[in-house]
C-alpha positions, 0 to 999 in steps of 0.5 A: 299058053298055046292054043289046043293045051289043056292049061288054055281052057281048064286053068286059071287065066285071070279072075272077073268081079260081077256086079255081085260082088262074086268072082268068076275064074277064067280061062285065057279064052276068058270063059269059065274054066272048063269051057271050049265053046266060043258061045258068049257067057253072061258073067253076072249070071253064070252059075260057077260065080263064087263068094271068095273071102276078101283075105283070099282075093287080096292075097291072088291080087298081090299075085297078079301079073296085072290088075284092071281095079273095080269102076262104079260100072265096070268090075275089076279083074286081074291076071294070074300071067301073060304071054311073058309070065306064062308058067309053062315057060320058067321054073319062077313062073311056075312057082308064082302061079303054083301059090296062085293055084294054091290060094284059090284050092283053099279058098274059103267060100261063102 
């Protein structure tokens, strides 16, 4: 999504593992969502980490427009659109990242 729309800052870019075993959402900034600022962000110690079910978190995977998976020192991550899936663009795209959307509203959290 083009820089300066609310959709670039505030929703759903990607998903980051933390050595934790939690996820954190991103923005295509890949900071957590709401964030503007260009300071660094620590993912294993931000406070918006989230203990999604493992139901929810293969469900967004299977969604993923693509997938970086876990290494022993390197948590996975994966992609809910790029720059050809971007869901501003097509009616289908949209419609993929509304049920990526809709996942992570219901997500059940520990």
């Amino acid at each position: 999504m083009p820089i300066g729309r609310v959709a670039h800052t505030h929703f759903p870019y990607c998903i980051q593992k933390t050595a934790d075993d939690r996820w954190l959402v991103l923005n295509r900034n890949y900071k957590p969502l709401g964030t503007t600022g260009k300071e660094w962000v620590d993912y294993d110690s931000h406070a918006d980490r989230l203990e999604i079910d493992g139901r929810t978190i293969a469900a967004l995977r299977k969604l993923a427009v693509y997938d970086i998976p876990d290494k022993p020192d390197d948590p996975g991550l994966f992609f809910f659109y790029n720059d050809s899936t971007m869901p501003t663009e097509s009616a289908a795209d949209w419609s993929r990242y509304s049920k990526v959307l809709q996942l992570l509203a219901c997500a059940k959290v520990k």
